[in-house]
C-alpha positions as CSV (number, residue, x, y, z in Angstrom):
1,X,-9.8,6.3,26.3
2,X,-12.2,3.4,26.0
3,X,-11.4,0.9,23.2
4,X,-15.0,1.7,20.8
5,X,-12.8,5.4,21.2
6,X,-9.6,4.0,20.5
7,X,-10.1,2.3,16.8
8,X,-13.4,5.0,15.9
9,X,-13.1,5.9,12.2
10,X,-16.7,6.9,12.0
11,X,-17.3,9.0,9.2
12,X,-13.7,9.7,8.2
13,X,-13.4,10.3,4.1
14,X,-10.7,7.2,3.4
15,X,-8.9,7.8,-0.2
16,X,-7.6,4.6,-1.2
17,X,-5.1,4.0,-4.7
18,X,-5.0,0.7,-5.7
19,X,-9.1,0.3,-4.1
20,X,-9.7,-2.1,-6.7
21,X,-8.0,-5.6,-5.8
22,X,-5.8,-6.7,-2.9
23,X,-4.0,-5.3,-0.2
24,X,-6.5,-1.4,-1.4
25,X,-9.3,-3.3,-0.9
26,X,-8.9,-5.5,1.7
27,X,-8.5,-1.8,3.6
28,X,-11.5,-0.2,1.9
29,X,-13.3,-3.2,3.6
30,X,-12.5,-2.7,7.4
31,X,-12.2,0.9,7.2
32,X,-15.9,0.8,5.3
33,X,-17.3,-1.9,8.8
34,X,-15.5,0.6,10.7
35,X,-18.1,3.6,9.4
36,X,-15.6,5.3,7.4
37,X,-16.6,6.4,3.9
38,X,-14.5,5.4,0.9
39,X,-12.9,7.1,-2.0
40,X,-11.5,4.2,-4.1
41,X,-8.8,4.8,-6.9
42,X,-7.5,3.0,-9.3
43,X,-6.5,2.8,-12.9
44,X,-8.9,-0.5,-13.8
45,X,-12.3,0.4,-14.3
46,X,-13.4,-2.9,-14.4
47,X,-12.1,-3.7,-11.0
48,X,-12.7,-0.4,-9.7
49,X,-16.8,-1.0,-10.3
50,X,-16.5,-4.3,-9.2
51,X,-15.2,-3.3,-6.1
52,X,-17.9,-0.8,-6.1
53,X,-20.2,-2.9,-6.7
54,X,-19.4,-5.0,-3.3
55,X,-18.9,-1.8,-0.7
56,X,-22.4,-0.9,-2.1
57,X,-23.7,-3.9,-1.2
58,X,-22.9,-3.6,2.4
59,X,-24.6,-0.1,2.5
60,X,-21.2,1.5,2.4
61,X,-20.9,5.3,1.4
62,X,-18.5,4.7,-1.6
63,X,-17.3,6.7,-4.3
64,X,-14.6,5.6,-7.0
65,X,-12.2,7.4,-9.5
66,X,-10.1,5.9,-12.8
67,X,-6.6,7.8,-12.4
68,X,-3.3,6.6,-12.9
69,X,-1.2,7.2,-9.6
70,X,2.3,7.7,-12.1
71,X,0.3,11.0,-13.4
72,X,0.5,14.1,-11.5
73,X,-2.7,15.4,-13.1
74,X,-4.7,12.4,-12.5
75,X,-3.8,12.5,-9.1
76,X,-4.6,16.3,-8.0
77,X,-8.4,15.2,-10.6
78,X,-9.1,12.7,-8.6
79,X,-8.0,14.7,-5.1
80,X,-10.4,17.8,-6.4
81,X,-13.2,15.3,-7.3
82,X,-13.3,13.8,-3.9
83,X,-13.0,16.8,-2.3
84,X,-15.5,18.3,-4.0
85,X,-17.8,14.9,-3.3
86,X,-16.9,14.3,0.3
87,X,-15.7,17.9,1.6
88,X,-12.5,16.4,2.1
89,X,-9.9,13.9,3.1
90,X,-9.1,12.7,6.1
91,X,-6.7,9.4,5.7
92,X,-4.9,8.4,3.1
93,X,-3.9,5.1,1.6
94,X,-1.0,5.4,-0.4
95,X,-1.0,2.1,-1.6
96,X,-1.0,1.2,-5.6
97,X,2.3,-0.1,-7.0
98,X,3.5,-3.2,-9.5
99,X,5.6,-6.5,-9.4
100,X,9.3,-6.2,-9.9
101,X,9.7,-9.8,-11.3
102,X,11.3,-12.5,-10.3
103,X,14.7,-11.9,-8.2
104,X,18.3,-13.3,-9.4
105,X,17.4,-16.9,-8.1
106,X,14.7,-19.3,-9.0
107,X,12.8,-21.2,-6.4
108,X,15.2,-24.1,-6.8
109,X,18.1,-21.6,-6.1
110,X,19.4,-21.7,-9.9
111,X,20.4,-18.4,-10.9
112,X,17.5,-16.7,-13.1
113,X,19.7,-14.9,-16.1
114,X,16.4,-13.1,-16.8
115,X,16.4,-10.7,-13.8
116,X,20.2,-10.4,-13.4
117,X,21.4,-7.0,-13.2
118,X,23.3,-6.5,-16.6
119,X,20.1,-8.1,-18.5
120,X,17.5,-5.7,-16.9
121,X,16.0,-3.5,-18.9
122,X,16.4,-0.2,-18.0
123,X,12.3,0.6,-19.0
124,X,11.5,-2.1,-17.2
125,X,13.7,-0.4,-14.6
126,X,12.0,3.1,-15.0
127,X,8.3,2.1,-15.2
128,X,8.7,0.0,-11.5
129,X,10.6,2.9,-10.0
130,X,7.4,5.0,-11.3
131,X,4.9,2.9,-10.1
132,X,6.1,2.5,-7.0
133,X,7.8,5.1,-5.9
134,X,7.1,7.6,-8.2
135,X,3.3,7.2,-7.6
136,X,4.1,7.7,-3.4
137,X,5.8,10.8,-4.2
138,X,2.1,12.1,-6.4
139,X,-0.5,10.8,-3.9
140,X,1.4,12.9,-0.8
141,X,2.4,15.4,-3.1
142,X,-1.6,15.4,-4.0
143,X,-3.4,15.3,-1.0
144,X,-1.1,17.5,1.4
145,X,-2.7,20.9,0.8
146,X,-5.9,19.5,1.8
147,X,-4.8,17.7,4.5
148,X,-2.6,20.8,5.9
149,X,-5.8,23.1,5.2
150,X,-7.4,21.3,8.0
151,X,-4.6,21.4,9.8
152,X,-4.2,17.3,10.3
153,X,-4.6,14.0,8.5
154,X,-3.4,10.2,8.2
155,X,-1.2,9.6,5.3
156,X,-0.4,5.4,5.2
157,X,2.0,3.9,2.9
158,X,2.2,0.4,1.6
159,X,5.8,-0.4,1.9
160,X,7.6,-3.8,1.8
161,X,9.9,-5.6,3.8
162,X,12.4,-5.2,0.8
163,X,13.1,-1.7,2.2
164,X,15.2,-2.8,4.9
165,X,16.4,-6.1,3.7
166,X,18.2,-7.8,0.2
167,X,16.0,-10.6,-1.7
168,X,16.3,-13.6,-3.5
169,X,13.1,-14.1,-5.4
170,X,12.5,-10.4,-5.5
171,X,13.3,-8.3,-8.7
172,X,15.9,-5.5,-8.3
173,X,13.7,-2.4,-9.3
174,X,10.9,-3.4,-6.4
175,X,13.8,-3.8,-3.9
176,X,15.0,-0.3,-4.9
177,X,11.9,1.4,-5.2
178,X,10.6,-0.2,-1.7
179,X,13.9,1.3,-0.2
180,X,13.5,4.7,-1.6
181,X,9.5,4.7,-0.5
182,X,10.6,3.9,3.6
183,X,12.9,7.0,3.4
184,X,10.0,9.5,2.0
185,X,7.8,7.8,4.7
186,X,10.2,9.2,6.8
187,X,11.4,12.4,5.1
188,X,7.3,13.6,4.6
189,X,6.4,12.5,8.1
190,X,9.1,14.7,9.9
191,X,8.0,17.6,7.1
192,X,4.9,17.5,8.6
193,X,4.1,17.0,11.5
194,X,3.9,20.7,12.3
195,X,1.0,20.5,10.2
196,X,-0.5,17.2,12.6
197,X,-0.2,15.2,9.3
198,X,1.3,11.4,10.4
199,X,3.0,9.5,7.7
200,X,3.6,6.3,8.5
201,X,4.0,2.7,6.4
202,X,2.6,-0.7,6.4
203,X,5.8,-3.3,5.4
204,X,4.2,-6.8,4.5
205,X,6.2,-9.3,3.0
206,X,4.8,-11.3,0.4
207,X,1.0,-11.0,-0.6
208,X,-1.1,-13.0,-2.4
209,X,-2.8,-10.8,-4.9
210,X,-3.0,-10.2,-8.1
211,X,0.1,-8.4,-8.6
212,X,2.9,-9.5,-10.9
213,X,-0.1,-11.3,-12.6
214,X,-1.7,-13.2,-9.8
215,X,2.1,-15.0,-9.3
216,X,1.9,-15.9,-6.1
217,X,-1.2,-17.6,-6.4
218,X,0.5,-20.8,-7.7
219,X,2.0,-22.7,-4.8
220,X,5.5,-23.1,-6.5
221,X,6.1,-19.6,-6.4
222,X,4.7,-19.0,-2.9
223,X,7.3,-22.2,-1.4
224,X,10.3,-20.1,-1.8
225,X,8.7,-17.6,0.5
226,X,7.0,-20.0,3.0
227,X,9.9,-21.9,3.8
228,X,12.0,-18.8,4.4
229,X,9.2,-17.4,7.1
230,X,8.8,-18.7,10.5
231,X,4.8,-19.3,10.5
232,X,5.6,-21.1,6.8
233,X,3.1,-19.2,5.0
234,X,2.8,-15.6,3.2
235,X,-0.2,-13.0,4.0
236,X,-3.4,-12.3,2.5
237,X,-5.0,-8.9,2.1
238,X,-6.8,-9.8,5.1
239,X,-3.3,-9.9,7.3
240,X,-3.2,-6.0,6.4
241,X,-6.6,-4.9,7.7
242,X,-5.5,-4.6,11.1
243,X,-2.5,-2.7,10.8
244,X,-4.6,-0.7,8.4
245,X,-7.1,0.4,11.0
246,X,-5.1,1.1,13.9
247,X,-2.6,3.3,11.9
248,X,-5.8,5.3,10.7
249,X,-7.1,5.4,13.9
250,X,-6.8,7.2,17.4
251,X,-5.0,4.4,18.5
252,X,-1.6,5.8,16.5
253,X,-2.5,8.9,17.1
254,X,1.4,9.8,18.8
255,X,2.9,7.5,15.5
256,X,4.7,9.2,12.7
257,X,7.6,7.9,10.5
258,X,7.1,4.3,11.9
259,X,7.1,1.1,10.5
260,X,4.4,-2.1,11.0
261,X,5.8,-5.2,9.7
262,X,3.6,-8.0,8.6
263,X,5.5,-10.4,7.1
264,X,4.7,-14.4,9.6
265,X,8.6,-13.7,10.6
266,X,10.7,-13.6,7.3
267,X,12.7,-10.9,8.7
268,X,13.8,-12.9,11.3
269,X,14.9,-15.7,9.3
270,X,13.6,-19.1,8.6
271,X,13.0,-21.8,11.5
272,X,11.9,-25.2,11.9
């Protein structure tokens, strides 16, 4: 297979949650140069059109939804819309979720009462686990019976590295709900691959978005996180587009229930 055959995503119909801002649509971007067409969703109208607004700009063949990914109705809307708009659905981004907060230290290592586990509130508790795992469970929940109707599909999850590992500066909930999302990566990917669907997950570490309020914008919340990761800084939606495109493309076409970590080396531990 030649390499213009290898990463071809000409024409594919690309749903995107979370397409608004970020990590969504950072992806929407390199899938849209690749020649894919783009279904954004995402529960911001404003940054939905805005985003919009800048894939139509580059002549890309965009089309956008408002749903909330923690409503099963909004979800299988927005699924029939898009099907109804582009035919169909051929990759999937499952990537909308929220902050957890701040974890049980601050970034000078004093112990953050706020986010210790007998002061969490259990809302708080309930509307992450929703939002991040909850809304995984609705967007492959949604778009399987199209997917399995043409007998194949891409479904790609933003994880975290807080699946596999504990945290520091992390809130609880997200570590929790990040765990629970890496095991329905792998429980829906070995579900269906009779049907050619491949489930797999994109794990970055920290991101500098607008999630959690734009947080880790401000360079004191970032050092925490820089000093703990070999390369000594944290990724920006552009770190994910790669991953992004060779997960949708034939180039992961024998991948299903894998993992890509993008995270400058925080797993590993820090270094000098």
């Amino acid at each position: 297979m030649k390499v213009s055959e290898l990463f071809d995503v000409r024409g594919k119909r690309v749903f995107i949650t979370g397409g608004g801002s970020g990590i969504g649509l950072a992806i929407a971007e390199i899938m849209a140069d690749a020649g894919a067409r783009i279904i954004l969703i995402d529960r911001d109208w404003v940054a939905l059109e805005a985003a919009i607004t800048i894939l139509k700009a580059a002549d890309v063949d965009v089309h956008g939804e408002v749903a909330d990914v923690t409503s099963a109705s909004d979800l299988d809307s927005a699924v029939a819309m898009t099907s109804a708009a582009f035919g169909g659905i051929d990759i999937v981004f499952a990537n909308a979720g929220v902050s957890g907060g701040p974890g049980f230290l601050l970034g000078d290592h004093s112990r953050n009462e706020k986010a210790a586990i007998e002061n969490l509130d259990p809302e708080f508790w309930d509307r992450v686990i929703a939002a991040n795992l909850g809304s995984i469970f609705r967007t492959i929940r949604a778009v399987t019976p199209a997917l399995k109707k043409q007998n194949g599909g891409r479904i790609i999850v933003t994880s975290s590295i807080s699946a596999s590992k504990t945290e520091l500066h992390v809130g609880t909930a997200y570590v929790a709900s990040k765990a629970a999302v890496a095991q329905l990566v792998r429980q829906t990917a070995r579900e269906l691959a009779r049907w050619n669907i491949l489930v797999n997950a994109i794990a970055p570490g920290p991101v500098v978005t607008n999630i959690g309020g734009g947080r880790l914008k401000q360079a004191e919340a970032r050092a925490p996180f820089e000093a703990a990761a070999p390369l000594h800084r944290i990724a920006t939606p552009e770190d994910i587009q790669g991953a992004a495109l060779f997960l949708a493309s034939p180039a992961s076409r024998h991948m299903t229930g894998a993992e890509l970590i993008i995270d400058g080396g925080a797993v590993l531990g820090p270094a000098d």
